[in-house]
Steps between C-alpha positions, in 0.01 A plus 500: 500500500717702237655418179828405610422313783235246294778446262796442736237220712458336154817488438618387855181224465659350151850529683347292785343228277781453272779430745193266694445302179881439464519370864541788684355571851342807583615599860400872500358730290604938512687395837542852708791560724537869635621670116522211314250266302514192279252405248556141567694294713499145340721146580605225286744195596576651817567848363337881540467672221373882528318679229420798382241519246497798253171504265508700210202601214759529218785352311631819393793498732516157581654165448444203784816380463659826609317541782568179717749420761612258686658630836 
């Protein structure tokens, strides 16, 4: 397996385990439908929530806080 593709599954496996510790159910993990794909497909009080989980080695052109949406 290459570079990019061990860091993106560690990142989607902390994604996973942090929304499971806050109560979050795991219904599907990089779901496939003809061109599309979700890193994780997760439900909470009777909502879906959709995620796509972007893993990255350095803080040089990053801040958390920018990066998140709710949709």
């Amino acid at each position: 397996m290459n570079h990019n593709k061990d860091t993106g599954n560690k990142g989607e496996n902390l994604a996973a385990q942090y929304l499971s510790e806050r109560s979050y159910t795991i219904l599907e993990r990089n779901w496939r439908f003809k061109y599309w794909e979700v890193d994780i497909i997760a439900s909470k009080k009777n909502k879906l929530h959709f995620v796509e989980v972007k893993t990255r080695t350095s803080h040089r052109f990053w801040n958390a806080g920018r990066k998140y949406s709710a949709r």
